[in-house]
C-alpha positions as CSV (number, residue, x, y, z in Angstrom):
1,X,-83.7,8.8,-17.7
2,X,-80.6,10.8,-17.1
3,X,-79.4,11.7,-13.6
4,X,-76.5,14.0,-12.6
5,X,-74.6,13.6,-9.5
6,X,-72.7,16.4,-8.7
7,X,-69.2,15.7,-7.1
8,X,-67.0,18.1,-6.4
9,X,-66.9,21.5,-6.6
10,X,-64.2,23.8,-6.6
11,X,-64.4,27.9,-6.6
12,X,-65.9,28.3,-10.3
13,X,-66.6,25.2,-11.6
14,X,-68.8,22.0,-10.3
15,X,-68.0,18.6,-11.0
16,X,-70.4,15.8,-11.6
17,X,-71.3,12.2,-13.4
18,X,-73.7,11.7,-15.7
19,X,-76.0,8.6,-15.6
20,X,-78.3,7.2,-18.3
21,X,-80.8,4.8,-17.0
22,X,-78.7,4.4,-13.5
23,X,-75.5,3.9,-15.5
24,X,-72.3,6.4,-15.3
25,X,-71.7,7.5,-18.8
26,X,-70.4,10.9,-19.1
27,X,-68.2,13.8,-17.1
28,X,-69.7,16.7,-16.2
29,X,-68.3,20.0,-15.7
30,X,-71.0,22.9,-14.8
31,X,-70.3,26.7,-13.1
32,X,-70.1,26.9,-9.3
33,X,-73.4,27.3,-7.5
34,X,-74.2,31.1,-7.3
35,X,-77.8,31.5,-6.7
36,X,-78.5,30.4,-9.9
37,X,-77.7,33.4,-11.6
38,X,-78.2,33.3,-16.0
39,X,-74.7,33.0,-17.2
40,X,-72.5,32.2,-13.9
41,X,-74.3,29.3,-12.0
42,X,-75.2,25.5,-12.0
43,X,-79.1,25.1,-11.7
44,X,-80.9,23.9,-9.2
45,X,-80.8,20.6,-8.0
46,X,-84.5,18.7,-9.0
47,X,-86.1,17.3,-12.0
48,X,-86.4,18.3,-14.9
49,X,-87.6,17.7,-18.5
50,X,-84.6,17.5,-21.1
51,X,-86.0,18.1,-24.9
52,X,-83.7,17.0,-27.6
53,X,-83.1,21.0,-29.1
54,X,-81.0,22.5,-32.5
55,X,-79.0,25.2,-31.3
56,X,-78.2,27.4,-34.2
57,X,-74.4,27.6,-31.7
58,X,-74.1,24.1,-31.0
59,X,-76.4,22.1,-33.4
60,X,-78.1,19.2,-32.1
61,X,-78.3,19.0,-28.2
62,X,-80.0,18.8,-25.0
63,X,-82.2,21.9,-23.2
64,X,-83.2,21.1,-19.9
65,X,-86.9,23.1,-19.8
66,X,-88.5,25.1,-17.2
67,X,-85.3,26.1,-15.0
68,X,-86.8,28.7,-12.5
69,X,-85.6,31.8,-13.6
70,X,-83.6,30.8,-16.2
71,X,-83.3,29.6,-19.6
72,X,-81.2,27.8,-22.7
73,X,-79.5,25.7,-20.5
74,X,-78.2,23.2,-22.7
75,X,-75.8,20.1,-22.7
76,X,-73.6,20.9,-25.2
77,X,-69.4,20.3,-26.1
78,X,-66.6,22.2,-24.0
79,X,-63.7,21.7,-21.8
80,X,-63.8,24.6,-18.9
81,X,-65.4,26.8,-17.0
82,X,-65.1,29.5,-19.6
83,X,-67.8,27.2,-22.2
84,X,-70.7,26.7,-19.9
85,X,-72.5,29.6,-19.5
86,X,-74.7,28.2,-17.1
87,X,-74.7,25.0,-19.2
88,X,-73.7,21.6,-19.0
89,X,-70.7,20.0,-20.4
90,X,-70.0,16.5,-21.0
91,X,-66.6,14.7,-21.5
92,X,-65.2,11.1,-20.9
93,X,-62.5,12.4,-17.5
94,X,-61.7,14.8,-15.6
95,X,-58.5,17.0,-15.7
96,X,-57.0,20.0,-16.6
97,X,-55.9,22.3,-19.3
98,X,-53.5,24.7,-18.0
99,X,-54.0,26.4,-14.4
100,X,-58.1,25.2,-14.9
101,X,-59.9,22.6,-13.8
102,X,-61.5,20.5,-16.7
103,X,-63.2,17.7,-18.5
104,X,-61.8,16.6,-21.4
105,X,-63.1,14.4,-24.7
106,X,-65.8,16.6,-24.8
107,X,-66.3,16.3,-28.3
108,X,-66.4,12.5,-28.2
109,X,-68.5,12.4,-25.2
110,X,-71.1,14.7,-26.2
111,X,-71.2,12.1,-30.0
112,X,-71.6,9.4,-27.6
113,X,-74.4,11.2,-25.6
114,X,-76.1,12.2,-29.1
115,X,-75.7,8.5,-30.0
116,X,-77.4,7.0,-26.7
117,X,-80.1,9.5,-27.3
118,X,-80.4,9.4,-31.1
119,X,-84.3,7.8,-30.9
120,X,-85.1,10.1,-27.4
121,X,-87.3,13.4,-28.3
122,X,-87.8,14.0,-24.3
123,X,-86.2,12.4,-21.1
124,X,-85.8,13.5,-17.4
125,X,-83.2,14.4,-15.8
126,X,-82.8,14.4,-11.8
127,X,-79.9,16.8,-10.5
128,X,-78.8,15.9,-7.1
């Protein structure tokens, strides 16, 4: 079971941790919350069902299913603000990359995440 914790969040971006069965693993770096509009905000906080997914973008990753009003919200690679798209990004810290707020080892957390989950076809995830 995955759960995010969402942190801190500044004008654009929302910071977070990312547990797997109750442990913090991963960063998380998501868009601010803005109504949960496709493309510019976090989702909703709840549950959901996470289905392991091959993005013809990404490759193999996460979709988190039945987001009201939404859709494709994936847990993929990327540092900022500027790679969500209403997704979420994993890294090992927090920090930043010029003027922006950031997570960064994205790539290596997100090998890590795919690792942890290499046997998982579905999970839940609770948002809070």
């Amino acid at each position: 079971m995955l759960k995010l914790i969402r942190t801190t969040e500044f004008d654009d971006s929302t910071f977070g941790v990312l547990c797997l069965d109750d442990r913090p693993m991963w960063v998380t770096l998501e868009d601010a919350w803005k109504n949960n509009t496709q493309g510019i905000s976090c989702i909703p906080k709840g549950p959901y069902v996470v289905r392991a997914h091959n993005s013809p973008h990404f490759g193999r990753c996460f979709k988190v299913m039945d987001v009201p009003n939404r859709s494709d919200i994936l847990f993929h690679a990327g540092n900022t603000r500027n790679d969500t798209r209403g997704c979420i990004l994993l890294g090992l810290m927090f920090g930043t990359l010029g003027t922006q707020v950031a997570i960064l080892s994205s790539r290596s957390a997100m090998a890590a995440f795919l690792t942890a989950l290499k046997d998982v076809k579905e999970t839940t995830l609770e948002i809070v």
